[in-house]
One Martini backbone bead per residue (centre of mass of N, CA, C, O) as a GRO file, in nm:
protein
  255
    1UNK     BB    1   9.447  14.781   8.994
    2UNK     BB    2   9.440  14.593   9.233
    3UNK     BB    3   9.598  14.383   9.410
    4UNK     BB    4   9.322  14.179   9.431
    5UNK     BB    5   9.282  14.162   9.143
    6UNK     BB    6   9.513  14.055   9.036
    7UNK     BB    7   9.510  13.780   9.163
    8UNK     BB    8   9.291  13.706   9.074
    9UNK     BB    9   9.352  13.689   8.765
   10UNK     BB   10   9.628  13.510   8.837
   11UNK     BB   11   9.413  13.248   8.894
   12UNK     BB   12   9.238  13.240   8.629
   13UNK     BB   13   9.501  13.177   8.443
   14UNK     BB   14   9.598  12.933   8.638
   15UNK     BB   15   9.353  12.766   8.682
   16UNK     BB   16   9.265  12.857   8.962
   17UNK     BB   17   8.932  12.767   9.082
   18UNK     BB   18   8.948  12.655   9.388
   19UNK     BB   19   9.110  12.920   9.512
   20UNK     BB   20   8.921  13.172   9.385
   21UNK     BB   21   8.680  13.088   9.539
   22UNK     BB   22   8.766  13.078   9.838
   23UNK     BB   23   8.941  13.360   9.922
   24UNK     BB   24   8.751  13.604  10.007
   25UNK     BB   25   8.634  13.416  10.274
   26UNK     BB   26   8.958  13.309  10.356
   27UNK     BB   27   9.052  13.620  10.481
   28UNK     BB   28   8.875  13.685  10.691
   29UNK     BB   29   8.956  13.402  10.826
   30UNK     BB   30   9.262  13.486  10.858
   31UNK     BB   31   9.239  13.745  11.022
   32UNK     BB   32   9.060  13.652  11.271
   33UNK     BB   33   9.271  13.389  11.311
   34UNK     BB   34   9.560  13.428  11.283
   35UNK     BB   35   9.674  13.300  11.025
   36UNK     BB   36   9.937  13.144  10.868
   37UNK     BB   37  10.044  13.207  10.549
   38UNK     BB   38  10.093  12.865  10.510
   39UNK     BB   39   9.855  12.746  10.596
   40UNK     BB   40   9.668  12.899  10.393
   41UNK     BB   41   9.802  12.805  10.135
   42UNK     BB   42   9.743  12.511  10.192
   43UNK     BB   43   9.444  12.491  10.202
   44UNK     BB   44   9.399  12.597   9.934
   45UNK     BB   45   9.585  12.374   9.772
   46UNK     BB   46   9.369  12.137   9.869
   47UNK     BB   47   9.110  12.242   9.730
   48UNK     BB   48   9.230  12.256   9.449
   49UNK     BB   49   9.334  11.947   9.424
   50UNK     BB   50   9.019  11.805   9.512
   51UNK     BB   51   8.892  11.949   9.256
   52UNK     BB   52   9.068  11.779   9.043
   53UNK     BB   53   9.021  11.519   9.100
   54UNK     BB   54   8.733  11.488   9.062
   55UNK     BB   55   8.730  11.543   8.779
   56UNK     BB   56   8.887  11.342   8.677
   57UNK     BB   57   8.724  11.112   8.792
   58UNK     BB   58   8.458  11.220   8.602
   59UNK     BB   59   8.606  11.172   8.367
   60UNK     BB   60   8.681  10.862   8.366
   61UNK     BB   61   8.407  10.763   8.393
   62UNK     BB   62   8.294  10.925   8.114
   63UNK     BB   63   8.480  10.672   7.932
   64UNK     BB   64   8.423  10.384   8.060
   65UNK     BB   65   8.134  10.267   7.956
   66UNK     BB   66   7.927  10.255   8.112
   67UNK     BB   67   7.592  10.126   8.157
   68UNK     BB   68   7.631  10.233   8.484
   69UNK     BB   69   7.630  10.413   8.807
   70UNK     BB   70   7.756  10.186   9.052
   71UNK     BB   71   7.785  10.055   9.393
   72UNK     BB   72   7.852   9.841   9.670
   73UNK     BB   73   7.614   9.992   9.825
   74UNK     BB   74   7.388   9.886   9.598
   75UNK     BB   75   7.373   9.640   9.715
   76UNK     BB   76   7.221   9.322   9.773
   77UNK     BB   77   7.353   9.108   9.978
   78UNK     BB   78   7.084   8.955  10.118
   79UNK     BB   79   7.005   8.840   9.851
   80UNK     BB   80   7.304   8.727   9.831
   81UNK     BB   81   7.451   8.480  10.000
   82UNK     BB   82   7.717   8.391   9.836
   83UNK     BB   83   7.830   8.603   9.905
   84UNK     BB   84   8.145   8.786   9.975
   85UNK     BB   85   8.178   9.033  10.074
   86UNK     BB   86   8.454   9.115  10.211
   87UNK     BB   87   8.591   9.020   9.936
   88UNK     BB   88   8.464   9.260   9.767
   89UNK     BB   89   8.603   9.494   9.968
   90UNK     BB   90   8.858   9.394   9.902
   91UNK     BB   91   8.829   9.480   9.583
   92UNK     BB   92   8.827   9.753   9.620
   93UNK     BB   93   9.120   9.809   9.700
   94UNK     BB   94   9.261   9.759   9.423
   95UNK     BB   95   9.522   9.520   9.482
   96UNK     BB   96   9.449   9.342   9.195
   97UNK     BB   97   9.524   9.598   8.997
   98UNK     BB   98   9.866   9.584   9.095
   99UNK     BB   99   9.919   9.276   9.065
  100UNK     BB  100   9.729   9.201   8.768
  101UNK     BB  101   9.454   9.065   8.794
  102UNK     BB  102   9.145   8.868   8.821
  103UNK     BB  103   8.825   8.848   8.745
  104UNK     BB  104   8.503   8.606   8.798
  105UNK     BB  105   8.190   8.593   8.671
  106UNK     BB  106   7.935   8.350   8.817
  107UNK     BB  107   7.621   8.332   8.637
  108UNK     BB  108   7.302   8.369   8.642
  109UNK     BB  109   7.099   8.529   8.495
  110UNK     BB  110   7.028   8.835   8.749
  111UNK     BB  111   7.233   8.818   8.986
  112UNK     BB  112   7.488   9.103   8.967
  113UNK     BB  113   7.765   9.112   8.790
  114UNK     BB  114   7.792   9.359   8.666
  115UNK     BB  115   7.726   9.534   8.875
  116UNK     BB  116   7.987   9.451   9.038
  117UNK     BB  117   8.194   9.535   8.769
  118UNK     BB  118   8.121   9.818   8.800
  119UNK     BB  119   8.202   9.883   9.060
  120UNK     BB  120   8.467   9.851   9.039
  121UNK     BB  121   8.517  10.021   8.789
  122UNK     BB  122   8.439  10.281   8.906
  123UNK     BB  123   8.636  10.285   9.144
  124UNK     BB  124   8.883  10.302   8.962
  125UNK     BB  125   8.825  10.538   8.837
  126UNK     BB  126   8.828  10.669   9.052
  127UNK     BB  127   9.148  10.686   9.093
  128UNK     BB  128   9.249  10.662   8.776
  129UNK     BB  129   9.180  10.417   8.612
  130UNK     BB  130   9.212  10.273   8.324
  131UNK     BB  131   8.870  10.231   8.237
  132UNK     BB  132   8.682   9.947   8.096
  133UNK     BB  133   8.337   9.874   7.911
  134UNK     BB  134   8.228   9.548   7.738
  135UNK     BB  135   8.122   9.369   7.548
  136UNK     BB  136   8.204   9.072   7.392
  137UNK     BB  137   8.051   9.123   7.130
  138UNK     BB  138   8.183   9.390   7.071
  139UNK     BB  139   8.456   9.351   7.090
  140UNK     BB  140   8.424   9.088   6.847
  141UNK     BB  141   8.351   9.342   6.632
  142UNK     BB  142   8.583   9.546   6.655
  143UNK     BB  143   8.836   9.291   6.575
  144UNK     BB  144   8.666   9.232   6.288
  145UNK     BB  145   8.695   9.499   6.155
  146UNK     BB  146   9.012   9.571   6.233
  147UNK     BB  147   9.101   9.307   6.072
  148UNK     BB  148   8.921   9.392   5.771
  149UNK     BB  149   9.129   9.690   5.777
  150UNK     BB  150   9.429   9.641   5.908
  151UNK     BB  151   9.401   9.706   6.256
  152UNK     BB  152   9.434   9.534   6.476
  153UNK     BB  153   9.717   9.620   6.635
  154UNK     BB  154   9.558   9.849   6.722
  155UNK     BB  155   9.322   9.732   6.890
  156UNK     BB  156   9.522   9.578   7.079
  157UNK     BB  157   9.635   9.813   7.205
  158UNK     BB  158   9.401   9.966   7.296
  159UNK     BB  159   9.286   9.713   7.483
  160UNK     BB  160   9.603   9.668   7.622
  161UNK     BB  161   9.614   9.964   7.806
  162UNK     BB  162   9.435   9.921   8.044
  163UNK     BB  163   9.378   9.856   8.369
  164UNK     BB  164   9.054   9.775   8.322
  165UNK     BB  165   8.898   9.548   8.157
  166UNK     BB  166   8.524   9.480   8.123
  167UNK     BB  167   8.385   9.173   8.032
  168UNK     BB  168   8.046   9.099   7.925
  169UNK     BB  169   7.898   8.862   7.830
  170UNK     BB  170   8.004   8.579   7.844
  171UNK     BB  171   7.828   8.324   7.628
  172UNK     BB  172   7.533   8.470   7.502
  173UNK     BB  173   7.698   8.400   7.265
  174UNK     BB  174   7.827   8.297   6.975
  175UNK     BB  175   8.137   8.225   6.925
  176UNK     BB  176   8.365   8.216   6.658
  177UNK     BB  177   8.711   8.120   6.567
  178UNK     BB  178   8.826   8.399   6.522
  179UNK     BB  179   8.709   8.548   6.738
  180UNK     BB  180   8.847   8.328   6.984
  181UNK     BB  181   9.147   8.443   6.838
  182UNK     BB  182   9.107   8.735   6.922
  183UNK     BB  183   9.043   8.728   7.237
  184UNK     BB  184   9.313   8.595   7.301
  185UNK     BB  185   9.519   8.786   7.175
  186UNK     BB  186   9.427   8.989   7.415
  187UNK     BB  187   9.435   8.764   7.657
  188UNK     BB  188   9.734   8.779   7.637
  189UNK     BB  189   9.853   9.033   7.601
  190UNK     BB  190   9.694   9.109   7.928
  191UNK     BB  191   9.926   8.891   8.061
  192UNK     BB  192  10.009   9.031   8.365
  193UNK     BB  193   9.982   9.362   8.279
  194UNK     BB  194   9.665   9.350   8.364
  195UNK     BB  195   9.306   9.370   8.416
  196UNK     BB  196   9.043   9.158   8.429
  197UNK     BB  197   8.678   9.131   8.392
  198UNK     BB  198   8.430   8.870   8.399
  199UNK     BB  199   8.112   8.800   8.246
  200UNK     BB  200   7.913   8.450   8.303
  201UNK     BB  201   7.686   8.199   8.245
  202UNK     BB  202   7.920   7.992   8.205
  203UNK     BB  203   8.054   7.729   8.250
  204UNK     BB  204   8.372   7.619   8.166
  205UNK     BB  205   8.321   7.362   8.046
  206UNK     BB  206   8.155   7.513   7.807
  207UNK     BB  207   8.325   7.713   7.647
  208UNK     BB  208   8.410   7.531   7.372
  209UNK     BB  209   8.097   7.612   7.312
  210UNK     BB  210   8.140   7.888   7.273
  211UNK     BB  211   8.434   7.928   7.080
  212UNK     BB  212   8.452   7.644   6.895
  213UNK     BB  213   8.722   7.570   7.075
  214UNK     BB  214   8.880   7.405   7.304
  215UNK     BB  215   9.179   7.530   7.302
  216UNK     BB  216   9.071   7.852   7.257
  217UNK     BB  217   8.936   7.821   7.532
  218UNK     BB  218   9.157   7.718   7.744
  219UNK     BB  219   9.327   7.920   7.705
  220UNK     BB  220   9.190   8.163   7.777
  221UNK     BB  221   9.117   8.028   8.094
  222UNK     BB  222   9.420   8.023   8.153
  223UNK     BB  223   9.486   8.361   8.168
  224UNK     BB  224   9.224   8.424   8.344
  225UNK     BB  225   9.270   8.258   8.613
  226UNK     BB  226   9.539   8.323   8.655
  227UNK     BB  227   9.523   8.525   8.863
  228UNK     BB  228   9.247   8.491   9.044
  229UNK     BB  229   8.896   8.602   9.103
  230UNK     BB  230   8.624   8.368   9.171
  231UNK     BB  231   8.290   8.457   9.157
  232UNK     BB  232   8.029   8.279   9.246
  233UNK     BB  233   7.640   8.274   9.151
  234UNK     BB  234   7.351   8.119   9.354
  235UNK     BB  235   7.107   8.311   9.308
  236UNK     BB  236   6.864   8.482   9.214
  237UNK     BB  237   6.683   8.716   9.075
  238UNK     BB  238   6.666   9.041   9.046
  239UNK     BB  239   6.427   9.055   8.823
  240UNK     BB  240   6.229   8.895   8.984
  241UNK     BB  241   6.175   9.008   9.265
  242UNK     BB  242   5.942   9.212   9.193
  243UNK     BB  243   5.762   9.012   9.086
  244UNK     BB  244   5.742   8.819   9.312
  245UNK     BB  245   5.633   9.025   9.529
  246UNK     BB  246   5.366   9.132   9.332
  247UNK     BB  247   5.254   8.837   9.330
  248UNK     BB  248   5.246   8.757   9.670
  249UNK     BB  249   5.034   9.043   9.676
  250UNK     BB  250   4.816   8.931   9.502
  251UNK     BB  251   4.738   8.655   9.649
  252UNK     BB  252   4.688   8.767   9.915
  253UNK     BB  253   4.458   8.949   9.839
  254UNK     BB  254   4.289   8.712   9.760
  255UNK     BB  255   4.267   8.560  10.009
   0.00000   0.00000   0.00000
């Protein structure tokens, strides 16, 4: 076996694979330009390290359990002109997660709260924050469930675990008041110690009634307030856009 099919071999064990892969096309290149052995050997190894993280963060993503994968650039913030878009592009660079604060979307359905909660989300996992996304539904299912096989204590660790929780439609079902006091239990875990992200349709005034008990609805949003920015959607739905469109051009087209 020649030396260089060694070389191959030994990157091949070695699972540098795009190093192995750059290697043949990169050898005439060193030849021709007379590159330094150090310099070559770095931009492989820079080829390797960048072609790992794509991987991790594509595995992160894959975990996160999105509901779709959307990003800030695919917003139409034109359409929603309440947001602070500057806000967002600044809540992307992900230093509220480094802080340990929380985000709060408030507004009525099909306004683009998840979008927005997921592009966090996908930003924070590109970077491998291990990042979960949970309806709060689902959410206060799985620990009423771990509740009564006397799970909880572990289901309580597995979800205070995340650098970034993102919890979705808080307030579109009546939580009763164990849910209530199992959300709180959770969302006390990771107060101070990690981020948590949730959208609501509902005013935090009106929370006492979505979790059937006023004290442990105000715990709950004091947790979640303290350290947090909160950002109100008061523009039209996503949602009837396109239909809003349809009937306009259909108007046109009778008239």
């Amino acid at each position: 076996m020649s030396t260089y099919n060694k070389l191959l071999n030994n990157l091949e064990i070695l699972k540098l694979e795009k190093f192995r892969s750059f290697l043949p096309n990169f050898l005439e290149e060193i030849a021709k330009n007379e590159i330094p052995f150090t310099d070559a050997l770095l931009k492989l190894t820079e080829k390797e390290l960048e072609f790992r993280d794509e991987r991790a963060s594509k595995i992160q993503i894959s975990v996160s359990a999105f509901p779709f994968e959307k990003t800030l650039s695919d917003f139409d913030f034109d359409f929603q002109p309440s947001i602070n878009k500057a806000q967002l592009l600044d809540l992307e660079s992900l230093r509220f997660i480094e802080k340990k604060e929380n985000i709060l979307f408030f507004g009525p359905s099909g306004v683009g709260k998840t979008h927005l909660a997921v592009a966090l989300g996908v930003a924070a996992a590109k970077k491998r924050y291990i990042t979960y996304f949970i309806s709060c539904h689902d959410l206060i299912m799985q620990l009423n469930k771990a509740h009564a096989e006397n799970r909880l204590e572990a289901k309580l660790k597995h979800y205070a675990k995340y650098k970034l929780l993102i919890i979705d439609e808080i307030g579109y079902l009546p939580i009763d008041k164990q849910g209530a006091n199992l959300l709180f239990q959770l969302i006390n875990r990771r107060y101070e110690k990690n981020s948590t992200i949730i959208t609501t349709n509902q005013p935090f005034s009106k929370w006492g009634e979505v979790f059937s008990d006023i004290t442990l609805a105000n715990a709950i949003l004091d947790r979640l307030i303290h350290h947090s920015s909160i950002i109100k959607i008061t523009g039209p739905s996503y949602r009837l856009k396109g239909k809003v469109e349809l009937l306009e051009v259909r108007k046109n087209n009778n008239h």
